[in-house]
VOVOGU-695979 format. One record per residue (C-alpha): residue number from 1; residue in one letter; chain; x, y, z. Coordinates in nm, 3 decimals, always signed. Example, Ala and Ser with C-alpha at 12.3 -4.5 7.8 and 13.67 -1.06 7.14 Angstrom:
BEGIN
{pos 1; code A; unit A; c1 +1.230; c2 -0.450; c3 +0.780}
{pos 2; code S; unit A; c1 +1.367; c2 -0.106; c3 +0.714}
This chain:
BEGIN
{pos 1; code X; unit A; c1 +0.000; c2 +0.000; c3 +0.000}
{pos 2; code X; unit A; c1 +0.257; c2 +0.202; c3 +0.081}
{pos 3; code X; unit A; c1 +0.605; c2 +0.297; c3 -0.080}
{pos 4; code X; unit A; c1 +0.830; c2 +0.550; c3 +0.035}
{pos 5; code X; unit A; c1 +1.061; c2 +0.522; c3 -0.301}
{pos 6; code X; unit A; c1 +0.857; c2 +0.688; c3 -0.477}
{pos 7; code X; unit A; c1 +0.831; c2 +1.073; c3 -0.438}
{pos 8; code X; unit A; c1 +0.654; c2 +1.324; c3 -0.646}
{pos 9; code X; unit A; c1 +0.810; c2 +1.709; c3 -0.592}
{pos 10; code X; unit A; c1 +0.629; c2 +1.977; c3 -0.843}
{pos 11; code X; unit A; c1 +0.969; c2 +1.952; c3 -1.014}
{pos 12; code X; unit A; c1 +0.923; c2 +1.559; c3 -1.110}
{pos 13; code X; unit A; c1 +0.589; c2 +1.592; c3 -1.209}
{pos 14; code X; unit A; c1 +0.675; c2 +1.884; c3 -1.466}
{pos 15; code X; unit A; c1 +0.913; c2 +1.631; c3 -1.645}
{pos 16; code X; unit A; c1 +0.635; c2 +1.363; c3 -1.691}
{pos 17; code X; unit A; c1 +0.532; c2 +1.353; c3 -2.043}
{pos 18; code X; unit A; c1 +0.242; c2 +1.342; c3 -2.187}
{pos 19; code X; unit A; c1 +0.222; c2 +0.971; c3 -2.217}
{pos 20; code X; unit A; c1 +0.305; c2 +0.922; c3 -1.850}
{pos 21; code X; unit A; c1 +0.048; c2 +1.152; c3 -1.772}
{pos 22; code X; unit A; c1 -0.241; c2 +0.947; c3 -1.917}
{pos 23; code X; unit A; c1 -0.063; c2 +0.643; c3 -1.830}
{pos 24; code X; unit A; c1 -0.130; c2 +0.758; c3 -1.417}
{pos 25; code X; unit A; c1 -0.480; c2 +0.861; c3 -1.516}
{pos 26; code X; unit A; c1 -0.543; c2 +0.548; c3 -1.662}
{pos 27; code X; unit A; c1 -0.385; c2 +0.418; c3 -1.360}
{pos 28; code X; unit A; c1 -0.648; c2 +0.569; c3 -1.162}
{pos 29; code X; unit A; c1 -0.986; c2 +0.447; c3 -1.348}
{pos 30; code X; unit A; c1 -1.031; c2 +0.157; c3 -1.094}
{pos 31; code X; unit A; c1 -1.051; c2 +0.393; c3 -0.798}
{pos 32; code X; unit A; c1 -1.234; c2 +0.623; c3 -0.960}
{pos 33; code X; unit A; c1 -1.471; c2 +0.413; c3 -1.052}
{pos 34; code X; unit A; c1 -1.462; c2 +0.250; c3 -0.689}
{pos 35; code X; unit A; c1 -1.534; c2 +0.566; c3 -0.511}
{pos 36; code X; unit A; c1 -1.776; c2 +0.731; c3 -0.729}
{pos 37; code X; unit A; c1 -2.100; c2 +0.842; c3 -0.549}
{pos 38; code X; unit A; c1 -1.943; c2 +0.717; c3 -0.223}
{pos 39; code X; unit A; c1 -1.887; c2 +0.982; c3 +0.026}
{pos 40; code X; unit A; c1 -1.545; c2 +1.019; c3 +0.189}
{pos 41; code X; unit A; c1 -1.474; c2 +1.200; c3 +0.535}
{pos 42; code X; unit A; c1 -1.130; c2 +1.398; c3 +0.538}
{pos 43; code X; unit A; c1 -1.016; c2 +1.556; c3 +0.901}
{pos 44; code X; unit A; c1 -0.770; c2 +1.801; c3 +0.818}
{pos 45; code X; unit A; c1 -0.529; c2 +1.981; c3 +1.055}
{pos 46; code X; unit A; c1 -0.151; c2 +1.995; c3 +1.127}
{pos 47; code X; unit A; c1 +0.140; c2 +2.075; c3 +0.912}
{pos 48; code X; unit A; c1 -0.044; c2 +2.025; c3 +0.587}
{pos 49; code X; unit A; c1 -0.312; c2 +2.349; c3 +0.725}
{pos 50; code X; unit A; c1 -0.041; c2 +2.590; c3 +0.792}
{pos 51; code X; unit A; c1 +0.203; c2 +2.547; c3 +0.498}
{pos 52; code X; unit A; c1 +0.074; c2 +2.682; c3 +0.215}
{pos 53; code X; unit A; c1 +0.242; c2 +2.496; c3 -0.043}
{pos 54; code X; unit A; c1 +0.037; c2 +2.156; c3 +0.133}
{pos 55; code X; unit A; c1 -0.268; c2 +2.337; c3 +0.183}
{pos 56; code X; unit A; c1 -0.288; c2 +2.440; c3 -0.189}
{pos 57; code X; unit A; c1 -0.237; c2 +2.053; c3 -0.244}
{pos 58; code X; unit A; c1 -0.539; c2 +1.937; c3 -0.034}
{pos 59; code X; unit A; c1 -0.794; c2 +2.148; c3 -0.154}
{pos 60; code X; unit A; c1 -0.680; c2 +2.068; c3 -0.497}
{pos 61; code X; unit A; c1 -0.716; c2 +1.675; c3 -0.417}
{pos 62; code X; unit A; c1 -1.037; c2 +1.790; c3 -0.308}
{pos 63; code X; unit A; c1 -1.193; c2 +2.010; c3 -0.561}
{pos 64; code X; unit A; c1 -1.047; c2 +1.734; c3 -0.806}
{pos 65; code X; unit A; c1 -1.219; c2 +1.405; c3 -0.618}
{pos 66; code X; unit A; c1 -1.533; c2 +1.624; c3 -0.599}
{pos 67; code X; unit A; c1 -1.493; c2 +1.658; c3 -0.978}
{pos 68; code X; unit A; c1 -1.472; c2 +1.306; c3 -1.042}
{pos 69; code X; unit A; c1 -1.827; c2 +1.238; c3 -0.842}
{pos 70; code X; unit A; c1 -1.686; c2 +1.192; c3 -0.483}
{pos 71; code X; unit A; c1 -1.876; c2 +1.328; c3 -0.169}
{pos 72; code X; unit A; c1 -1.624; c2 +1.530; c3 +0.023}
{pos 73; code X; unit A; c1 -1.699; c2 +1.613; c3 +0.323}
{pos 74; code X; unit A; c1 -1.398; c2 +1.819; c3 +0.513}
{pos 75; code X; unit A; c1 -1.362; c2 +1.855; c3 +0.890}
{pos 76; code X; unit A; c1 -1.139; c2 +2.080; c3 +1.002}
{pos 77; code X; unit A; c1 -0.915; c2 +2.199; c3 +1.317}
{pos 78; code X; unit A; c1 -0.712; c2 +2.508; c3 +1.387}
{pos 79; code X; unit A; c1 -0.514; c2 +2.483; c3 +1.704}
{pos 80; code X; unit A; c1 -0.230; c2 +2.684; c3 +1.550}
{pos 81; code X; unit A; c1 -0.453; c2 +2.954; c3 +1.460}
{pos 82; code X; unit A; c1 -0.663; c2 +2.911; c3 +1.835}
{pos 83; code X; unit A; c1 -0.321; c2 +2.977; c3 +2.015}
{pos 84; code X; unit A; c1 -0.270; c2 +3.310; c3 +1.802}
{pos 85; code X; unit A; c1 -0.569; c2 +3.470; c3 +1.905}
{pos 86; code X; unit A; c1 -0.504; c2 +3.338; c3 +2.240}
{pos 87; code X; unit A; c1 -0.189; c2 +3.538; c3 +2.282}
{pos 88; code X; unit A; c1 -0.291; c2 +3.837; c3 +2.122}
{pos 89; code X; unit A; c1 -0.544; c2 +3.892; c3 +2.370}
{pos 90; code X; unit A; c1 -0.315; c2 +3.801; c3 +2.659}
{pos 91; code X; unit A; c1 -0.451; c2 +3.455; c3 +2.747}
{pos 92; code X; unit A; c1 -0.252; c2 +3.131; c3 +2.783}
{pos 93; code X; unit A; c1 -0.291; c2 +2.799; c3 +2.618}
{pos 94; code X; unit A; c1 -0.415; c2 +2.520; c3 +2.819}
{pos 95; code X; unit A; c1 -0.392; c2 +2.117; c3 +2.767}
{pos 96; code X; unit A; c1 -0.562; c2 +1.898; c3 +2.980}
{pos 97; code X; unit A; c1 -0.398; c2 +1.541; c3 +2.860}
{pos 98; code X; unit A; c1 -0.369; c2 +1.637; c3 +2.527}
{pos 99; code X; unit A; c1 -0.690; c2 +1.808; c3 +2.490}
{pos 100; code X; unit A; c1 -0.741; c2 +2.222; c3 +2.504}
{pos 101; code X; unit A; c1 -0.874; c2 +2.316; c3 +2.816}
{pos 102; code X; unit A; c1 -1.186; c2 +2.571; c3 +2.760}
{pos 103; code X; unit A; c1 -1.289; c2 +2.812; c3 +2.977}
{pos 104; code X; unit A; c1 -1.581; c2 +3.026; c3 +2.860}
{pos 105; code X; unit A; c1 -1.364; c2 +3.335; c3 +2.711}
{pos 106; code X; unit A; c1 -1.135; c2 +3.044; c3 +2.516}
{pos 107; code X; unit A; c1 -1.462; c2 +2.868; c3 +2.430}
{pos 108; code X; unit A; c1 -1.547; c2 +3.245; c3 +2.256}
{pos 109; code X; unit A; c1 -1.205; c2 +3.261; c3 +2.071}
{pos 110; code X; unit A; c1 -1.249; c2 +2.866; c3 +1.941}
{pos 111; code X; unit A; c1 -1.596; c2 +2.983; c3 +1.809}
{pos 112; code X; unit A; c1 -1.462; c2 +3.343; c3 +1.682}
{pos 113; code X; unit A; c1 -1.169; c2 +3.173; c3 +1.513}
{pos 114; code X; unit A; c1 -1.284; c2 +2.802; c3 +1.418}
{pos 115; code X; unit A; c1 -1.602; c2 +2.919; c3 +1.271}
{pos 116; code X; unit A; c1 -1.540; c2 +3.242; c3 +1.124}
{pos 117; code X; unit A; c1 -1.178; c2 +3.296; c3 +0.992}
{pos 118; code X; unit A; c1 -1.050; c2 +2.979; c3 +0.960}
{pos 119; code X; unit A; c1 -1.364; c2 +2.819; c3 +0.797}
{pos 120; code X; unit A; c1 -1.457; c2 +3.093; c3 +0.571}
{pos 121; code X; unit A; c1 -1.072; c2 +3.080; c3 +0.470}
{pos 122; code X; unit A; c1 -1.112; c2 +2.687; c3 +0.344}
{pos 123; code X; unit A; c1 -1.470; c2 +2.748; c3 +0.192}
{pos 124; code X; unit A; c1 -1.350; c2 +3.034; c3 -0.013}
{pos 125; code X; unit A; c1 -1.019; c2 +2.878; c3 -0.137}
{pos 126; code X; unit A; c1 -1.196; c2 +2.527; c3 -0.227}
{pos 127; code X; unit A; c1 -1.431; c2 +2.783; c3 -0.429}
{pos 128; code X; unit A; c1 -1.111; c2 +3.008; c3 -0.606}
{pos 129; code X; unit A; c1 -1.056; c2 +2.647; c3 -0.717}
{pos 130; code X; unit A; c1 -1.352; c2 +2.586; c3 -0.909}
{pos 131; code X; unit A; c1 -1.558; c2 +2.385; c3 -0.630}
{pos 132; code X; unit A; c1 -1.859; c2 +2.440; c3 -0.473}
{pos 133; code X; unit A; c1 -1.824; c2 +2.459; c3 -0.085}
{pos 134; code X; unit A; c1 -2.032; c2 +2.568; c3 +0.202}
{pos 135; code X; unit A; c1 -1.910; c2 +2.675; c3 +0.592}
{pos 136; code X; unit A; c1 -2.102; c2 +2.512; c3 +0.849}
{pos 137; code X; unit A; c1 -2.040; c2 +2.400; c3 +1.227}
{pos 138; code X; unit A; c1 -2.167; c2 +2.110; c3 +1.431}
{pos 139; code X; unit A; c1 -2.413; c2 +2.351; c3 +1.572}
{pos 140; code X; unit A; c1 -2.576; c2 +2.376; c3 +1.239}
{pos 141; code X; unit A; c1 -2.902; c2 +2.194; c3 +1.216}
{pos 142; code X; unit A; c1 -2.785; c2 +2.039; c3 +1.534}
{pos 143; code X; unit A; c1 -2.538; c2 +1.822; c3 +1.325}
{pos 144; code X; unit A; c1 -2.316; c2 +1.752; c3 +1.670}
{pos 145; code X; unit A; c1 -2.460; c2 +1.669; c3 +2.012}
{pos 146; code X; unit A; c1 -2.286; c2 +1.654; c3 +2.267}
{pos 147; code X; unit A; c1 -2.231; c2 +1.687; c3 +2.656}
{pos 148; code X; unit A; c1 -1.929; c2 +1.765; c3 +2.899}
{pos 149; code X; unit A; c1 -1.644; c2 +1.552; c3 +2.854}
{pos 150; code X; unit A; c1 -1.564; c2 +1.431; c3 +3.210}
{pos 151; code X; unit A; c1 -1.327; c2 +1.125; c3 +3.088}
{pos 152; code X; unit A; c1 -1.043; c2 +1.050; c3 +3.324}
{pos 153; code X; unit A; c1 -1.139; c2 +1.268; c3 +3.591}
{pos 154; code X; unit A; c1 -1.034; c2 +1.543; c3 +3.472}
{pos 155; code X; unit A; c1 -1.202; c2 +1.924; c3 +3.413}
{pos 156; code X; unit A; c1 -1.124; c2 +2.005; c3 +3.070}
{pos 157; code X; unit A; c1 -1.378; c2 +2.257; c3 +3.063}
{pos 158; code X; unit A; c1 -1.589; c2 +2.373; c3 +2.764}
{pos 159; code X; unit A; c1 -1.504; c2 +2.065; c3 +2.608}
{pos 160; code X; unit A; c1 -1.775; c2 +1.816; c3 +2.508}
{pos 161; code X; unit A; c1 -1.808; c2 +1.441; c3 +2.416}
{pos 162; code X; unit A; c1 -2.046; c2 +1.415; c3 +2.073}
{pos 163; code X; unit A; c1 -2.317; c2 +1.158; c3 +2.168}
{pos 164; code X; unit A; c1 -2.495; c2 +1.218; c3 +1.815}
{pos 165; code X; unit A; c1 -2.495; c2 +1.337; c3 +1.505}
{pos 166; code X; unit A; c1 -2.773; c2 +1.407; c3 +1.292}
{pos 167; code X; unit A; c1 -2.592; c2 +1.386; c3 +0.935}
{pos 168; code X; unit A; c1 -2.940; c2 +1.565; c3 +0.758}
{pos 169; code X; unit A; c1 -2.777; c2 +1.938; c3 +0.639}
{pos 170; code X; unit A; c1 -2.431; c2 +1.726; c3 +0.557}
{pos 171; code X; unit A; c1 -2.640; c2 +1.526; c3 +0.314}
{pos 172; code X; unit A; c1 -2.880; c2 +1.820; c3 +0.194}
{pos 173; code X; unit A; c1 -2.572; c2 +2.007; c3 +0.081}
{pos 174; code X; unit A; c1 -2.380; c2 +1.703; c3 -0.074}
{pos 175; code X; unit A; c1 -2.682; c2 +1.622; c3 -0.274}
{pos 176; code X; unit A; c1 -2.633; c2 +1.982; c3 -0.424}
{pos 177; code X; unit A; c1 -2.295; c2 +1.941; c3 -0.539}
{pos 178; code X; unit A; c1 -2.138; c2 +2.106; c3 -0.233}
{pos 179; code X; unit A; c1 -1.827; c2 +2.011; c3 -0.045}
{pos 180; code X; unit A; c1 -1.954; c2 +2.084; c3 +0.349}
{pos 181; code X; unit A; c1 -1.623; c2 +2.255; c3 +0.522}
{pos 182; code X; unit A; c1 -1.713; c2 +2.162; c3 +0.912}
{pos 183; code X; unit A; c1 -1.580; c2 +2.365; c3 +1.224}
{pos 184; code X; unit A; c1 -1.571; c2 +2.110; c3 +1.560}
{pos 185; code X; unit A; c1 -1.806; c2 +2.291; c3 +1.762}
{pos 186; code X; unit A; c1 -2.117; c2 +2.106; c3 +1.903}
{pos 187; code X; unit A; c1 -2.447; c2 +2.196; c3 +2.047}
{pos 188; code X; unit A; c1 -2.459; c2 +2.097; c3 +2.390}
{pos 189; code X; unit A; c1 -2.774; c2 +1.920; c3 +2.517}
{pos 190; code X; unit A; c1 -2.708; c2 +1.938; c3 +2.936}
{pos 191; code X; unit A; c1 -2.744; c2 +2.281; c3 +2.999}
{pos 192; code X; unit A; c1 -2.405; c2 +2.435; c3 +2.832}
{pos 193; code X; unit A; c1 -2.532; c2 +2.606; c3 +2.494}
{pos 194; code X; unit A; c1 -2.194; c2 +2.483; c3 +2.272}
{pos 195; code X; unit A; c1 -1.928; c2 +2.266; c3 +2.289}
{pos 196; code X; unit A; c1 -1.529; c2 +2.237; c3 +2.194}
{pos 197; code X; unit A; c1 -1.496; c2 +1.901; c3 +2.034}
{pos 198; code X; unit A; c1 -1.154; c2 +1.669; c3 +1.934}
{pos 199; code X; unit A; c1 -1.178; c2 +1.743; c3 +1.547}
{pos 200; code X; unit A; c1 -1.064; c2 +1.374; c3 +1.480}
{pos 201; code X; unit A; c1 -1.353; c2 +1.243; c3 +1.710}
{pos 202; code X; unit A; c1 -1.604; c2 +1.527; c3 +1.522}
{pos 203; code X; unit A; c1 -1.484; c2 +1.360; c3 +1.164}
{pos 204; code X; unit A; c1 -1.548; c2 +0.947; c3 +1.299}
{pos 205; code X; unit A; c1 -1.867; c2 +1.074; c3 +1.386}
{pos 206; code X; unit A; c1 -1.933; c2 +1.228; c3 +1.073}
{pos 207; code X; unit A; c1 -1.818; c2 +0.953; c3 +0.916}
{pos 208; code X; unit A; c1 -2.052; c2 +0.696; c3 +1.090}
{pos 209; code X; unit A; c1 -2.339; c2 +0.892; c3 +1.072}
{pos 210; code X; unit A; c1 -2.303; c2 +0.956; c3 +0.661}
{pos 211; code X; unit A; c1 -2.213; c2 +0.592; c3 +0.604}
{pos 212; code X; unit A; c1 -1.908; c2 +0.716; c3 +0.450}
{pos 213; code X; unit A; c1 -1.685; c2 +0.435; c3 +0.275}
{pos 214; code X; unit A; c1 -1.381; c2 +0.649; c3 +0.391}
{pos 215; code X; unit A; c1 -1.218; c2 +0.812; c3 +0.673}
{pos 216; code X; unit A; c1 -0.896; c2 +1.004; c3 +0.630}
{pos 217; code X; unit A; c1 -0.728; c2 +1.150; c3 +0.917}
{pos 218; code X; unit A; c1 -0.457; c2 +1.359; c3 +0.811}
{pos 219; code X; unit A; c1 -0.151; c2 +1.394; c3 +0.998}
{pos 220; code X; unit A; c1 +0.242; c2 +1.517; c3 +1.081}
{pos 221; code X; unit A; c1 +0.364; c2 +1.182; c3 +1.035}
{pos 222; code X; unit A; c1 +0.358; c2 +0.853; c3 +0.808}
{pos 223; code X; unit A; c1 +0.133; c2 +0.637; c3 +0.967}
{pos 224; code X; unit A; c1 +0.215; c2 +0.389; c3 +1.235}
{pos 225; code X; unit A; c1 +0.537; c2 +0.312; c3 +1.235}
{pos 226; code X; unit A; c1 +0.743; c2 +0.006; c3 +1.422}
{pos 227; code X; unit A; c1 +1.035; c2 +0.265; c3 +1.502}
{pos 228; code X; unit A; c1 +0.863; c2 +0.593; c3 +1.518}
{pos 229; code X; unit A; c1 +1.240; c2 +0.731; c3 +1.378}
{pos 230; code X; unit A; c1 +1.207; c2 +0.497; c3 +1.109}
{pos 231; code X; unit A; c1 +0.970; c2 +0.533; c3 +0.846}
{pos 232; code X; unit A; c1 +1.065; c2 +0.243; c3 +0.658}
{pos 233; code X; unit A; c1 +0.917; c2 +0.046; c3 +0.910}
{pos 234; code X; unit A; c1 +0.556; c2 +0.198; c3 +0.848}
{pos 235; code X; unit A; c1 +0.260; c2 -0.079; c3 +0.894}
{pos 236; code X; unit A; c1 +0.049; c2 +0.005; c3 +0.561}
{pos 237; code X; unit A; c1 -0.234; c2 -0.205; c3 +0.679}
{pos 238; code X; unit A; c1 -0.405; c2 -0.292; c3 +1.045}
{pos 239; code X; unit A; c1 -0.684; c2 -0.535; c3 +1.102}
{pos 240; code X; unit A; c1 -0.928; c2 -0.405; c3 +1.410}
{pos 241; code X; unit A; c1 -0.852; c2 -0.668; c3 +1.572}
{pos 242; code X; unit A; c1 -0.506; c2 -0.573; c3 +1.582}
{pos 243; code X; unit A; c1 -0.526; c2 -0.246; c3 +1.715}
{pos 244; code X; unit A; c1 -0.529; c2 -0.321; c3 +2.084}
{pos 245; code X; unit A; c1 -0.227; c2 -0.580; c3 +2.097}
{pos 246; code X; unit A; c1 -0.032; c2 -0.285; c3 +1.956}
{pos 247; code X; unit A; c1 -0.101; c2 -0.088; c3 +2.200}
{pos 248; code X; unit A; c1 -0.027; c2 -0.315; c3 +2.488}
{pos 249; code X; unit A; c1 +0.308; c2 -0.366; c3 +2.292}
{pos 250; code X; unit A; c1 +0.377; c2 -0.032; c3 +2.281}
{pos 251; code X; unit A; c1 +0.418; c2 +0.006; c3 +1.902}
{pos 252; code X; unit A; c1 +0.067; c2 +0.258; c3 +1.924}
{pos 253; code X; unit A; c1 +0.122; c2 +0.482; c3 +2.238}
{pos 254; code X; unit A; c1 +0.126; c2 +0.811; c3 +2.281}
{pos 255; code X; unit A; c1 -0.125; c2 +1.066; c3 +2.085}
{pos 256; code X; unit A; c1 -0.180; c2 +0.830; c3 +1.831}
{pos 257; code X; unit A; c1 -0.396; c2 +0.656; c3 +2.020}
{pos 258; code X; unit A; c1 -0.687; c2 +0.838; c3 +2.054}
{pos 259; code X; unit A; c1 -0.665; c2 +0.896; c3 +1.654}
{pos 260; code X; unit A; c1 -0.630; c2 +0.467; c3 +1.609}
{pos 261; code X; unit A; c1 -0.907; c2 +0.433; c3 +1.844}
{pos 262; code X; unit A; c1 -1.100; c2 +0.716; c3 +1.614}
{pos 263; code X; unit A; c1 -1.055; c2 +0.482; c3 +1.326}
{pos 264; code X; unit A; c1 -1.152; c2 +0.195; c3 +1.513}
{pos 265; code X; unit A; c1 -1.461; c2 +0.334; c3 +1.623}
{pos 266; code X; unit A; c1 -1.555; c2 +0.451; c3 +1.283}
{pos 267; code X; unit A; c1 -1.522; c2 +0.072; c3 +1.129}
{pos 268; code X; unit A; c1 -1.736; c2 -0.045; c3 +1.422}
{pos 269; code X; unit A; c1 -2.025; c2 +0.166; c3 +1.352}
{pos 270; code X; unit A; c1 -1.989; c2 +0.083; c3 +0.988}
{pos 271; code X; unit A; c1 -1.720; c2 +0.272; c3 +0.800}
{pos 272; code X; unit A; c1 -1.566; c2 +0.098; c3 +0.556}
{pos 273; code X; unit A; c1 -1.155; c2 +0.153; c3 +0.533}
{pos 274; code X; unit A; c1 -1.029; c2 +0.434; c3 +0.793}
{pos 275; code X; unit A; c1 -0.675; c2 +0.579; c3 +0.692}
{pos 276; code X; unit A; c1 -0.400; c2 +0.814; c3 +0.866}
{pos 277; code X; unit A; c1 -0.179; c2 +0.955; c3 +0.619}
{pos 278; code X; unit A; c1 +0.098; c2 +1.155; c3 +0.581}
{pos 279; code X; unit A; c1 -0.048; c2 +1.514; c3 +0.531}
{pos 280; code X; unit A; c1 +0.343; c2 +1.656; c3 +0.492}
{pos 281; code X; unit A; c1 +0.312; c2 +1.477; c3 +0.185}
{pos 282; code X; unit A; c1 +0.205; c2 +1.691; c3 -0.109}
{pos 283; code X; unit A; c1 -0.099; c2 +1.538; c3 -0.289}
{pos 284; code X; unit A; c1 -0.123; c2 +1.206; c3 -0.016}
{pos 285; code X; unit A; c1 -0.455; c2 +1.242; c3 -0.027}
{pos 286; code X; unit A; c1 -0.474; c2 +1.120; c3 -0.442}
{pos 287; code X; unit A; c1 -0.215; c2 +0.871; c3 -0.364}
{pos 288; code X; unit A; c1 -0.394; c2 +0.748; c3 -0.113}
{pos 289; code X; unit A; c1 -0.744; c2 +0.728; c3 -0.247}
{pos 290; code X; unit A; c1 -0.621; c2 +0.697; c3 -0.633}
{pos 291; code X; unit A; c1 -0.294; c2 +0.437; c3 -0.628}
{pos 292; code X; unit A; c1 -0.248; c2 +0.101; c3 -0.473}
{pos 293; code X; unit A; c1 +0.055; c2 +0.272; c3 -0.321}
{pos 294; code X; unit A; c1 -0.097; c2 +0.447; c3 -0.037}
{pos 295; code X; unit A; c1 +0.017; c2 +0.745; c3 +0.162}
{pos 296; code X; unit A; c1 -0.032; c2 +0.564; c3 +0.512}
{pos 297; code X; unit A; c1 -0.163; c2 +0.329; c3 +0.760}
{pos 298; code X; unit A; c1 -0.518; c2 +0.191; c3 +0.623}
{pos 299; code X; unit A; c1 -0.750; c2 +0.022; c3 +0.882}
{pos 300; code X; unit A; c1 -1.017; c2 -0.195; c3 +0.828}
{pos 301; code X; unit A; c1 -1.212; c2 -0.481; c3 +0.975}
């Protein structure tokens, strides 16, 4: 699924000829033809939102799948952009294990910034490229539920746990042609009117609830890996089943596994294939979906 050998840079691709160039497209029918009409889920954050050399490569993979008849549906974070407004207004950045703590003045900012700038920012360039998007957030026709996250312990705050979704504006939208650009905030149903929520949690429940065939998570590194320093040692494909011994070996640890158990949640409640992939990579997202190479570590039952 998977090989590192291989590397396209803009420069490589600008000495393929025109044969090679239909050759790959040829290459691609199968897939195409696989995912056409199916709807695939893509969380997008990290590295690959904040350089724009990568972000100009994702919404192209996107506007170009949507093209080709595939149901996009993007979920999106913005931590990097979060702690900016954070420190221009003089307030620190808090984790809670590995989650944002959210007070009700950060809970403002994550609303301000999630919803409004960065959102608009992602509709609006999927649209410079010829697609048809639309902003919403989980808030919008009650599309995320959720109540406070108490896991652990642990006061994270503002933060929420989604215990629905209701997938009906998602699929008004996508049955007009639009790509639905979705900010991680949730309407909260004990009392608290909204709702930070984990943007990789936000996209398995999308995912689930759309009876997607495809979950991407897109990420800072290349998928799981034996030796994390290693790359060549990337696993290209895990079995459900196989997710919890490699935890308890130690070969998952860390933050990946909230993301693995993500995916793993997603194939229980019916998701096909769930995938992290390598979002430093320009254009992982076509090798993933388009190539029998991959761009990752693809789970499945």
């Amino acid at each position: 699924m998977n090989d590192k050998n291989i590397e396209a840079t803009p420069e490589s691709v600008t000495r393929l000829s025109n044969l090679e160039k239909a050759y790959a497209l040829s290459r691609a029918l199968p897939y195409i033809q696989k995912y056409s009409g199916k709807t695939v889920v893509i969380k997008y954050g990290g590295n690959a939102m904040i350089n724009e050399e990568l972000k100009a490569a994702v919404i192209s993979d996107l506007v170009l799948l949507s093209c080709i008849g595939i149901n996009i549906v993007l979920v999106h974070g913005g931590g990097p952009e979060i702690n900016d407004m954070l420190d221009k207004v003089g307030k620190e950045s808090r984790f809670v294990n590995g989650l944002r703590y959210t007070d009700d003045e950060t809970m403002d900012i994550v609303q301000m910034v999630l919803c409004g700038k960065v959102n608009k920012e992602l509709v609006n360039y999927i649209q410079e490229l010829g697609g048809k998007s639309v902003g919403l957030s989980g808030v919008d026709g009650s599309m995320l539920a959720a109540r406070k996250l108490t896991a652990d312990g642990y006061d994270y705050g503002n933060v929420g746990e989604v215990i629905g979704c209701n997938p009906e504006i998602l699929l008004a939208n996508i049955g007009n042609g639009f790509i639905p650009v979705v900010s991680t905030v949730a309407k909260g149903i004990d009392g608290n009117p909204v709702y930070n929520i984990n943007a990789d949690t936000a996209a398995a429940k999308i995912a689930a609830a759309l009876g997607a065939t495809n979950l991407i998570l897109l990420t800072d590194i290349a998928g799981v890996m034996k030796d994390p320093k290693d790359p060549s040692t990337l696993i290209p494909h895990i079995k459900l089943d196989e997710i919890e011994p490699l935890i308890n070996d130690g070969i998952i640890k860390g933050g990946m596994i909230p993301k693995i158990r993500c995916c793993a949640d997603a194939l229980k409640e019916g998701v096909e294939n769930a995938c992290i992939i390598d979002g430093r990579f320009p254009h992982s997202i076509l090798l993933e979906m388009l190539s029998d190479e991959g761009a990752g570590t693809l789970f499945s039952m």
